[in-house]
DSSP file (Angstrom, degrees, kcal/mol; ACC not computed):
  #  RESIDUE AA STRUCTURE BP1 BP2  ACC     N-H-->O    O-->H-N    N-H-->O    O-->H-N    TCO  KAPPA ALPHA  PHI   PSI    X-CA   Y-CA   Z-CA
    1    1 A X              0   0    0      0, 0.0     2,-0.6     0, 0.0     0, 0.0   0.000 360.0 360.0 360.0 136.9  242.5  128.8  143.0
    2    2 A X        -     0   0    0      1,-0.1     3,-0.1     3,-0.0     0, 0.0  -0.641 360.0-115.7-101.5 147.9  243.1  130.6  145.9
    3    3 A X        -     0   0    0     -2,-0.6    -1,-0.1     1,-0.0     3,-0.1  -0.034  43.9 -87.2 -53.0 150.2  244.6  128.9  149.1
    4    4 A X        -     0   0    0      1,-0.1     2,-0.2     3,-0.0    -1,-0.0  -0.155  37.0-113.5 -53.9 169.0  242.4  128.7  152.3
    5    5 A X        -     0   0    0     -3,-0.1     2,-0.5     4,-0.0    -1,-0.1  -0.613  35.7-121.6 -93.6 151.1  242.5  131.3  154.7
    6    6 A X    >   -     0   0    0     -2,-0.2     3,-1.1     1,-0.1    -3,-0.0  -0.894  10.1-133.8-103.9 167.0  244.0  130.1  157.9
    7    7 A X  T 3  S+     0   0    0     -2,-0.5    -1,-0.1     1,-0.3    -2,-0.0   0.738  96.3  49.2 -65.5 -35.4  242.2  130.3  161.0
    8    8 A X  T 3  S+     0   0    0      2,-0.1    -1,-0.3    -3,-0.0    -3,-0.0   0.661  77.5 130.3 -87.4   5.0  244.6  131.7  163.3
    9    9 A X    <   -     0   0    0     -3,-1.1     2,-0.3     1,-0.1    -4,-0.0   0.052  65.5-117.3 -59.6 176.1  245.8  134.8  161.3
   10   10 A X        +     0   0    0      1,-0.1    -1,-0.1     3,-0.0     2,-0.1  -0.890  44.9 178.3-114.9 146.8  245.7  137.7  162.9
   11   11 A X        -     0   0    0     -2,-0.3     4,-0.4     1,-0.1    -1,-0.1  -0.130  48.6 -76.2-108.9-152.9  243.0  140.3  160.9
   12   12 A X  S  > S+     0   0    0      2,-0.2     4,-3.0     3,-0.1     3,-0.4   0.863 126.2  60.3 -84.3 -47.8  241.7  143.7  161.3
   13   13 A X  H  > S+     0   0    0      1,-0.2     4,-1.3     2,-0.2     5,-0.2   0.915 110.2  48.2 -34.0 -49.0  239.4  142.8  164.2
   14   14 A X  H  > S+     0   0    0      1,-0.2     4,-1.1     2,-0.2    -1,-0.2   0.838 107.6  52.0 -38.1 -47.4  242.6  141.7  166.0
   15   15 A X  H  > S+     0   0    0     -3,-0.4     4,-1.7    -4,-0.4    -1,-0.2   0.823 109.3  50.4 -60.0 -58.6  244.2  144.5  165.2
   16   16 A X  H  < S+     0   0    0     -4,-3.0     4,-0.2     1,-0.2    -2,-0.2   0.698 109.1  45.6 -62.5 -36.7  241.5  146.6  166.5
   17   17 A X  H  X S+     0   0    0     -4,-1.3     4,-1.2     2,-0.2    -2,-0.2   0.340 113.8  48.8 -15.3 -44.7  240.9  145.1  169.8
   18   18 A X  H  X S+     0   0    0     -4,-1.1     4,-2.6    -5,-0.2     5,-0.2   0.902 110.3  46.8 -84.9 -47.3  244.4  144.9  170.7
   19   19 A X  H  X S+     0   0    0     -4,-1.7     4,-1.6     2,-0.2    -2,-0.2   0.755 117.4  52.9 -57.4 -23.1  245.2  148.5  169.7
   20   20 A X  H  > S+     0   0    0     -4,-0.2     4,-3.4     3,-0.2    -1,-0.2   0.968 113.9  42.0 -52.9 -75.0  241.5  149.3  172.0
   21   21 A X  H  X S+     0   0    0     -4,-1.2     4,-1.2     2,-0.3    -2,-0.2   0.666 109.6  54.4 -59.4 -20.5  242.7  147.7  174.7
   22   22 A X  H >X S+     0   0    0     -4,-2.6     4,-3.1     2,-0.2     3,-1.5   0.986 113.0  48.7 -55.8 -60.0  246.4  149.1  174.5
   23   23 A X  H 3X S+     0   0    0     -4,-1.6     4,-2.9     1,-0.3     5,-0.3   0.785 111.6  44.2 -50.4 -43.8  244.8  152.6  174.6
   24   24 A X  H 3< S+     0   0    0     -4,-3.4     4,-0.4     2,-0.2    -1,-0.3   0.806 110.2  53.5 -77.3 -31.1  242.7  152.0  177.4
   25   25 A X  H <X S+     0   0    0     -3,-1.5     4,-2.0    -4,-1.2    -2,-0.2   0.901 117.4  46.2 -37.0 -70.7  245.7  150.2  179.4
   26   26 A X  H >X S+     0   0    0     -4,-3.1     3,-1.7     1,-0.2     4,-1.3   0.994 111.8  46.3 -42.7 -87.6  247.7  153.8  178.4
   27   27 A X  H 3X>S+     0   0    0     -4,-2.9     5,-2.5     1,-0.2     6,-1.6   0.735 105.2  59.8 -62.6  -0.1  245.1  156.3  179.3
   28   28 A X  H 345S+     0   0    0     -4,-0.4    -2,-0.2    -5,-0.3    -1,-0.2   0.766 108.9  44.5 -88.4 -27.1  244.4  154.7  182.4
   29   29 A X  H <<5S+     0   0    0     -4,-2.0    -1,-0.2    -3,-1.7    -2,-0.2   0.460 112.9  47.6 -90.3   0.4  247.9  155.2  183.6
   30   30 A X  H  <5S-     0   0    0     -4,-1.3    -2,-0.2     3,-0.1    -3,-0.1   0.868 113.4-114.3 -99.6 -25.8  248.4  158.3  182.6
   31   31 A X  T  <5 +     0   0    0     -4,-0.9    -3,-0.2    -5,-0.3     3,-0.2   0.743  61.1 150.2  98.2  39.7  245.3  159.5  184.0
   32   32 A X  S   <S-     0   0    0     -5,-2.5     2,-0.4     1,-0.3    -4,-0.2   0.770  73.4 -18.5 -87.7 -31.3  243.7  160.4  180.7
   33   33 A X        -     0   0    0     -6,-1.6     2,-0.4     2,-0.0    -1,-0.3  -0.914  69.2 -97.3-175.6 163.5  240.2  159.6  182.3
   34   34 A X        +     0   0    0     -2,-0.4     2,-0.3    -3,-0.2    -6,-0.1  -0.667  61.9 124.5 -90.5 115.8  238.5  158.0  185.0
   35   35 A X        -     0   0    0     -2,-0.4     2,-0.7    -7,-0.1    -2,-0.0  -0.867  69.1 -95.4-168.5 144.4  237.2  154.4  184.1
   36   36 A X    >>  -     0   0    0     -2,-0.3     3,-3.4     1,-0.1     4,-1.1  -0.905  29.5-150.4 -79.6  93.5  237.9  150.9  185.9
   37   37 A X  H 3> S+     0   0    0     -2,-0.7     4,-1.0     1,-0.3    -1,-0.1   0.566  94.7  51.1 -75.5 -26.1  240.7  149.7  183.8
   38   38 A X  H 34 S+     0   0    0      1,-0.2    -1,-0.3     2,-0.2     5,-0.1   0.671 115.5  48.1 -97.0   2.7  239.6  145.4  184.6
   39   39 A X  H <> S+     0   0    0     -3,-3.4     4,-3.2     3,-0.2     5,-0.4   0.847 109.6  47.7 -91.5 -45.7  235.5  146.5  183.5
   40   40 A X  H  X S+     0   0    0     -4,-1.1     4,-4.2     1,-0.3    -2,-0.2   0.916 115.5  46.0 -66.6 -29.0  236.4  148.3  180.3
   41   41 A X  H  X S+     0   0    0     -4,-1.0     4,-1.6     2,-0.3    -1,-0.3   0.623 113.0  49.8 -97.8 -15.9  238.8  145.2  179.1
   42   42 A X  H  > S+     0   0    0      2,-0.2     4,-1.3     1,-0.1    -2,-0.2   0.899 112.9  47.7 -74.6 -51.3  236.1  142.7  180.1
   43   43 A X  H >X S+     0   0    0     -4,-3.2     4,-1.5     2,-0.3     3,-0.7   0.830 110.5  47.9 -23.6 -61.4  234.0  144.8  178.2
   44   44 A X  H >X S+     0   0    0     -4,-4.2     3,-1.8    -5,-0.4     4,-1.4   0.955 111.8  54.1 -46.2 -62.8  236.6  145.0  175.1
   45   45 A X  H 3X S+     0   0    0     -4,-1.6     4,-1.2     1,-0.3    -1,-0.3   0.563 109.8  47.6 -68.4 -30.6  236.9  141.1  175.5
   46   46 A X  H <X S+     0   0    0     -4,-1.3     4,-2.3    -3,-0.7    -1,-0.3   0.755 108.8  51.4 -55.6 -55.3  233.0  140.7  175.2
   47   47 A X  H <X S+     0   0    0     -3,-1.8     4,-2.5    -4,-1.5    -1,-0.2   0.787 110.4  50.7 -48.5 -53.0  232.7  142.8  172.4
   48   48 A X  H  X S+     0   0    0     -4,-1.4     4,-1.7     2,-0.2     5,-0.5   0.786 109.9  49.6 -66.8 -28.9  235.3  140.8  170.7
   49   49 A X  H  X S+     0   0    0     -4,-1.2     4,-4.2    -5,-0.3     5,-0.3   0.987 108.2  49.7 -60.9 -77.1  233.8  137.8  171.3
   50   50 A X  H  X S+     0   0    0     -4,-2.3     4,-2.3     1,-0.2    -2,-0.2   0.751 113.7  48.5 -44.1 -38.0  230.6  138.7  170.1
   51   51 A X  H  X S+     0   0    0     -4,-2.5     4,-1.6     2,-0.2    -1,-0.2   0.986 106.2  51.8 -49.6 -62.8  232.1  140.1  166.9
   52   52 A X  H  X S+     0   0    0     -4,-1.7     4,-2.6     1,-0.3     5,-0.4   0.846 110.5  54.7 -47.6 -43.1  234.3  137.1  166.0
   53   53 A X  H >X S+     0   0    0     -4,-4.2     4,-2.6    -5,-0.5     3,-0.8   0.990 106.1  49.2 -55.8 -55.4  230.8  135.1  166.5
   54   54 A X  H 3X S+     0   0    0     -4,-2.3     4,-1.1     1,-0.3    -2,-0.2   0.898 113.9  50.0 -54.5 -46.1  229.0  137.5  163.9
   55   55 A X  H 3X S+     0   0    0     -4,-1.6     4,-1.1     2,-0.2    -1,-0.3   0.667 106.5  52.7 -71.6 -27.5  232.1  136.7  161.5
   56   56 A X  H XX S+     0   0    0     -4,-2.6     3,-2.0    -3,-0.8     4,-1.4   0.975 112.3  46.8 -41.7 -81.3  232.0  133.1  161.9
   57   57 A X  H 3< S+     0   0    0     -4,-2.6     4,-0.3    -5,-0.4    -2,-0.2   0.645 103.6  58.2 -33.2 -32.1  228.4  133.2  161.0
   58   58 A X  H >< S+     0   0    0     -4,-1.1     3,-0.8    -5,-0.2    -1,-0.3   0.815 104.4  54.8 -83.6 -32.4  229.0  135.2  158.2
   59   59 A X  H X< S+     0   0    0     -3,-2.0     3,-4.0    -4,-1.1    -2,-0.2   0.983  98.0  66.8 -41.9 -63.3  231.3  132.5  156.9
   60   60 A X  T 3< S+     0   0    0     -4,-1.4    -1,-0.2     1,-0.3    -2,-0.2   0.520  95.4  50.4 -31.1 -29.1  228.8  130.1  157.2
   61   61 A X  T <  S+     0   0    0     -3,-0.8    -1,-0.3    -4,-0.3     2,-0.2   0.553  85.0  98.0 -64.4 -18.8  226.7  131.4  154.7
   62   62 A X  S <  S-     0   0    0     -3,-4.0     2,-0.4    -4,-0.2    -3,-0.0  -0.320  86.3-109.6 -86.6 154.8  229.2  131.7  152.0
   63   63 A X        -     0   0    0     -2,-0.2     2,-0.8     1,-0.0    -1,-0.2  -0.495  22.5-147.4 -56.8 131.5  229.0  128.8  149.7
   64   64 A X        +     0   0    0     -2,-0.4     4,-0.4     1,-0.2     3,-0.2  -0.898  26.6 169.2-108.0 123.7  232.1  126.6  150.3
   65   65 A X  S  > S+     0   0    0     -2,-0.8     4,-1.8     1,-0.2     3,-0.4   0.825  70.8  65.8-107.1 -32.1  232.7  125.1  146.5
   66   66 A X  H  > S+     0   0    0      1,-0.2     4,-0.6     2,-0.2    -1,-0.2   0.523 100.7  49.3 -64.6   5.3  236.0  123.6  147.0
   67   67 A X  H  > S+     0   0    0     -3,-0.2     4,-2.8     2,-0.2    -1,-0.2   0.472 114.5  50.5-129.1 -23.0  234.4  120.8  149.7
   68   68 A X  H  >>S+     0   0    0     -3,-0.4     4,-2.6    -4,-0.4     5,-0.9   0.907 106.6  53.2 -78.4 -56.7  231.6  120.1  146.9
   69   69 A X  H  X5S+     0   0    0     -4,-1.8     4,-2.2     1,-0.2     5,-0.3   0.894 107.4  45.0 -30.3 -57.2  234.0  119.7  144.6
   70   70 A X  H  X5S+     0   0    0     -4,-0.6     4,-2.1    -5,-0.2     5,-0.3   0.914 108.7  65.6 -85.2 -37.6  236.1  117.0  146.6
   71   71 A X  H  X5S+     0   0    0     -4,-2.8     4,-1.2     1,-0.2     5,-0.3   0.977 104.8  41.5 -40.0 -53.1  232.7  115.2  147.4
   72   72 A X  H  X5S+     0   0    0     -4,-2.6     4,-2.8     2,-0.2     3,-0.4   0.888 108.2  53.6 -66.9 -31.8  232.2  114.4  144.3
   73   73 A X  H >X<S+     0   0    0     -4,-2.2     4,-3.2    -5,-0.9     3,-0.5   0.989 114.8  49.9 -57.7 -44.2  235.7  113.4  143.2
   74   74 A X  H 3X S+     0   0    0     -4,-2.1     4,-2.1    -5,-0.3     5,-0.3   0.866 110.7  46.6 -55.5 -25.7  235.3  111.0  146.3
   75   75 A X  H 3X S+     0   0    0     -4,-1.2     4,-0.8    -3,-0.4    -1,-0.3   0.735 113.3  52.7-103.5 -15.1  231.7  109.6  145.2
   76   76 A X  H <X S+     0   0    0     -4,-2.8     4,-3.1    -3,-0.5     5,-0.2   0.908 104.9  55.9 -98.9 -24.8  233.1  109.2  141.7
   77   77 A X  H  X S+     0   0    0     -4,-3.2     4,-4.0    -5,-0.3    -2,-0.2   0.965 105.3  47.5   2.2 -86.9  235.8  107.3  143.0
   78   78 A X  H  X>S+     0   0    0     -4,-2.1     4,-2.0    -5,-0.2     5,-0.6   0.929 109.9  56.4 -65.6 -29.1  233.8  104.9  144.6
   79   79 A X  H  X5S+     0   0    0     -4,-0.8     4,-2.1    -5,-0.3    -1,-0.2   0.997 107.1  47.7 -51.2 -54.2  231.8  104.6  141.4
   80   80 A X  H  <5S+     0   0    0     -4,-3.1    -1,-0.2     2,-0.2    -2,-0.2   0.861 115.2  44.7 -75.1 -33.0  234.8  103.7  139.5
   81   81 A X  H  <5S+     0   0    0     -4,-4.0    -2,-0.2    -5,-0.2    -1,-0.2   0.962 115.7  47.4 -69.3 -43.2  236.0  101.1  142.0
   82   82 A X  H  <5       0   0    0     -4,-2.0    -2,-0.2     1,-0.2    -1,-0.1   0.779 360.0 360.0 -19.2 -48.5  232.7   99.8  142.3
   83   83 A X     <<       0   0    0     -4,-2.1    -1,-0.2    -5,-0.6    -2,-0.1   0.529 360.0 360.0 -76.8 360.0  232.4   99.7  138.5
């Protein structure tokens, strides 16, 4: 069985998003083009937001089998102290 994911790791969305925001940080001091460096990074952060929602959701669909699994040990539990 494989172990849970944890929740803070850092992914590829991370990954991508910081490495966005570097670049945009970068070319904006160098002068690589003209853009208002605190819109484009609200922007990023919006974007990121909105993903990280979509990816939640998309967890939410998956079947979780380990959490059925420990219901039931728990409801046969009570059966067998009950019994």
């Amino acid at each position: 069985m494989k172990p849970p994911k944890r929740r803070n790791q850092i992914g590829r969305l991370e990954i991508f998003c910081s490495a966005a925001a570097l670049l945009l940080a970068i070319g904006s001091i160098v002068g690589a083009w003209t853009l208002n460096l605190l819109i484009a990074l609200v922007l990023l952060a919006v974007v990121y937001s909105v993903l990280c929602d979509l990816r939640a959701l998309k967890e939410l669909k998956k079947p979780v089998a380990a959490q059925h699994t420990l219901r039931k040990s728990h409801a046969e539990r009570i059966d067998r102290a009950a019994g």
